[in-house]
DRENPA-3360 file (N, C-alpha, C; in nm, 2 decimals, always signed):
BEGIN
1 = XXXXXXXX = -0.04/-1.63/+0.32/+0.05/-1.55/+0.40/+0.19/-1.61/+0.39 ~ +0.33/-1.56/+0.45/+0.42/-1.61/+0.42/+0.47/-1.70/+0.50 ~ +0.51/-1.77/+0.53/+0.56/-1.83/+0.64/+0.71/-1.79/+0.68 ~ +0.75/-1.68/+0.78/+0.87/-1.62/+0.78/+0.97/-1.75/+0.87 ~ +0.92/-1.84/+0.94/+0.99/-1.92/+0.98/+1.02/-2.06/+0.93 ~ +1.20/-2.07/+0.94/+1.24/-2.20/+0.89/+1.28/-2.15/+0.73 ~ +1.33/-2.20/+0.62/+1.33/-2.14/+0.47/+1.25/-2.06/+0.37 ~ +1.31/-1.96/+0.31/+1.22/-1.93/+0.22/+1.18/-2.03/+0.15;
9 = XXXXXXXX = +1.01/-1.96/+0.06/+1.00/-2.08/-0.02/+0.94/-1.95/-0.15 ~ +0.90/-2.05/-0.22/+0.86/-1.93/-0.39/+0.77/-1.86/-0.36 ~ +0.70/-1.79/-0.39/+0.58/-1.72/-0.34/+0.55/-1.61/-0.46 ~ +0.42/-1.57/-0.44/+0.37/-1.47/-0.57/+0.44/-1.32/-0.54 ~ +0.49/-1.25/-0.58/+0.54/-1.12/-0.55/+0.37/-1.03/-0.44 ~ +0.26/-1.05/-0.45/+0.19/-1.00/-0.45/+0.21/-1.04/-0.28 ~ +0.18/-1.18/-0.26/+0.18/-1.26/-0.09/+0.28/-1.16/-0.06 ~ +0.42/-1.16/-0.08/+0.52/-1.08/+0.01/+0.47/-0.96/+0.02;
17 = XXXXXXXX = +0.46/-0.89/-0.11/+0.39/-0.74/-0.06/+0.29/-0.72/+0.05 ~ +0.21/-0.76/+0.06/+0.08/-0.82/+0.15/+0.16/-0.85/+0.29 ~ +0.26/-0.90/+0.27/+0.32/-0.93/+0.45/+0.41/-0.84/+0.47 ~ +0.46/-0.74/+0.40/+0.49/-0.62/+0.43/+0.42/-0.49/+0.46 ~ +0.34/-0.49/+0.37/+0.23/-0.38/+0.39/+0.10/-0.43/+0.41 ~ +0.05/-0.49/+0.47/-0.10/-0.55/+0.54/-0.22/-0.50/+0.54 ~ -0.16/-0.36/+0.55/-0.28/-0.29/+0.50/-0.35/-0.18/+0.42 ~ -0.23/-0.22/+0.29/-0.31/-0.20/+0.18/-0.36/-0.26/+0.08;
25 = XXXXXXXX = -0.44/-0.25/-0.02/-0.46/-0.34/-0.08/-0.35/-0.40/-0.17 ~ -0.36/-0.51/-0.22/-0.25/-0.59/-0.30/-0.23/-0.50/-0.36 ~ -0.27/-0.43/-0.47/-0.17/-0.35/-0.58/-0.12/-0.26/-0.52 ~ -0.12/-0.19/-0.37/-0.07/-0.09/-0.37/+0.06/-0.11/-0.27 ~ +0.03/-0.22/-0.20/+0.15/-0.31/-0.16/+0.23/-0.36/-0.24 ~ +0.26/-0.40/-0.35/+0.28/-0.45/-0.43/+0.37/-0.30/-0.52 ~ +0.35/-0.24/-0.53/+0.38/-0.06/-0.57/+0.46/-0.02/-0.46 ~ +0.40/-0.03/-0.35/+0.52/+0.04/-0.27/+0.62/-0.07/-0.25;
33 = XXXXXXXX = +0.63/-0.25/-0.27/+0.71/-0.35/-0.27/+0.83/-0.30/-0.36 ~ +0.76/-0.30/-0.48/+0.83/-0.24/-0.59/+0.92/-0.10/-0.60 ~ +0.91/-0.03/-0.53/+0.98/+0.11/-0.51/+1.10/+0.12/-0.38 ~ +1.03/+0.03/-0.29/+1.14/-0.01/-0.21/+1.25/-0.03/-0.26 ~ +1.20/-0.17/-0.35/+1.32/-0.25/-0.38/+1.40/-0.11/-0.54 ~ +1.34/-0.05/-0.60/+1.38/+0.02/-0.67/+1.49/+0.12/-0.63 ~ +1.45/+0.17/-0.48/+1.59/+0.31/-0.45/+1.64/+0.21/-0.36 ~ +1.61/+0.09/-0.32/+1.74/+0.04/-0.25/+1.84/-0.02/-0.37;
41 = XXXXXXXX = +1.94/+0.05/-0.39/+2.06/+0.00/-0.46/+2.12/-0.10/-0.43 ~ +2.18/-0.16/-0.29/+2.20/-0.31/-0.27/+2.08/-0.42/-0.31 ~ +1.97/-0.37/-0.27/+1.83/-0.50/-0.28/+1.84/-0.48/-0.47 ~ +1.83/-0.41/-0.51/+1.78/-0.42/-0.66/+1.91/-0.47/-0.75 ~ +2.06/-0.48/-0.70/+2.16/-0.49/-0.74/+2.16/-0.70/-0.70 ~ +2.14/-0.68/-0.59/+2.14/-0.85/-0.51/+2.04/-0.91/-0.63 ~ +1.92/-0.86/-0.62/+1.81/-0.88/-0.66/+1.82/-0.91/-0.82 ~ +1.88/-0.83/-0.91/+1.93/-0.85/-1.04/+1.98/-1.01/-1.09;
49 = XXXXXXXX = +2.10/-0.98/-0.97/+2.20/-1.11/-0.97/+2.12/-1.25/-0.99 ~ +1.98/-1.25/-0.91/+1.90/-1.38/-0.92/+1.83/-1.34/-1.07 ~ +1.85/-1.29/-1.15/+1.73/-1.28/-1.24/+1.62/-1.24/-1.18 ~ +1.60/-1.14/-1.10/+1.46/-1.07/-1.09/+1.45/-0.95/-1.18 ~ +1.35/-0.97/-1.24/+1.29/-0.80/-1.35/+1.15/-0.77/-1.26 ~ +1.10/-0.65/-1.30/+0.99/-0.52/-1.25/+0.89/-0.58/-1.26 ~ +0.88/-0.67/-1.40/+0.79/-0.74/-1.41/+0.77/-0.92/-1.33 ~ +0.83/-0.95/-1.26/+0.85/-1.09/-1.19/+0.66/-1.05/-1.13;
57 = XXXXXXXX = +0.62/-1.19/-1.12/+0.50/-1.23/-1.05/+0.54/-1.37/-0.95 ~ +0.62/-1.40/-0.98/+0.66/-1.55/-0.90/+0.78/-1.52/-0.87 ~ +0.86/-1.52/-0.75/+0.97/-1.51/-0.72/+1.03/-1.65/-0.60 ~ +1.13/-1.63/-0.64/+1.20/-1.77/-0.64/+1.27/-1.76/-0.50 ~ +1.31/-1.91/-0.46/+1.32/-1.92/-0.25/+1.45/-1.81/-0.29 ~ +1.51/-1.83/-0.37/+1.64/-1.73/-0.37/+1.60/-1.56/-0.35 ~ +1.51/-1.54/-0.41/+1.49/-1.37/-0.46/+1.43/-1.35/-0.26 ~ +1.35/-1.44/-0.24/+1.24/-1.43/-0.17/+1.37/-1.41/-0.01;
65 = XXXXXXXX = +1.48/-1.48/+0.01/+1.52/-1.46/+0.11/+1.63/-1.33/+0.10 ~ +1.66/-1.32/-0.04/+1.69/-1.20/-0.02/+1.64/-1.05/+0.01 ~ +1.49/-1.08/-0.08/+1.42/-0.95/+0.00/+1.41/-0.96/+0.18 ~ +1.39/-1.03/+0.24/+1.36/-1.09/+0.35/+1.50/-1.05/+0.45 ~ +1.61/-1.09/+0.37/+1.77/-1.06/+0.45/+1.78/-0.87/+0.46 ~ +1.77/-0.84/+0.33/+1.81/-0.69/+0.30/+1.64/-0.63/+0.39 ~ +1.53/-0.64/+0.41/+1.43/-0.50/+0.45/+1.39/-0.56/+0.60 ~ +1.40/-0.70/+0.59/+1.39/-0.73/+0.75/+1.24/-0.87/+0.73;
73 = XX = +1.20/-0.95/+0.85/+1.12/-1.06/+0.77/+0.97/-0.95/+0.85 ~ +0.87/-0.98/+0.73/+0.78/-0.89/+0.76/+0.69/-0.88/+0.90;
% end
């Protein structure tokens, strides 16, 4: 799970999805993680800037506080 308090830290793209959508299963969390961030044009623009691609499985304390700043902490 993620620990929203005190710094981001790295985490699997899958864990975040999971603490945003709780209850669905990982791939489908993870699918709607990914489409969020897709029509949000600030998040996927921010998100660029760190080197994040579609395909990321590890995302970095940077990427991780950005999704976190831009959708809200899950």
């Amino acid at each position: 799970m993620i620990d929203v308090s005190g710094d981001a830290k790295s985490c699997f793209f899958t864990d975040l999805a999971r603490a945003y959508c709780p209850y669905l299963t990982a791939r489908y969390a993870s699918r709607t993680l990914r489409r969020w961030i897709r029509l949000n044009g600030r998040l996927s623009s921010l998100l660029a800037d760190t080197g994040y691609s579609d395909t990321c499985r590890l995302l970095t304390p940077k990427q991780v506080a950005v999704i976190m700043d831009e959708l809200g902490e899950p």
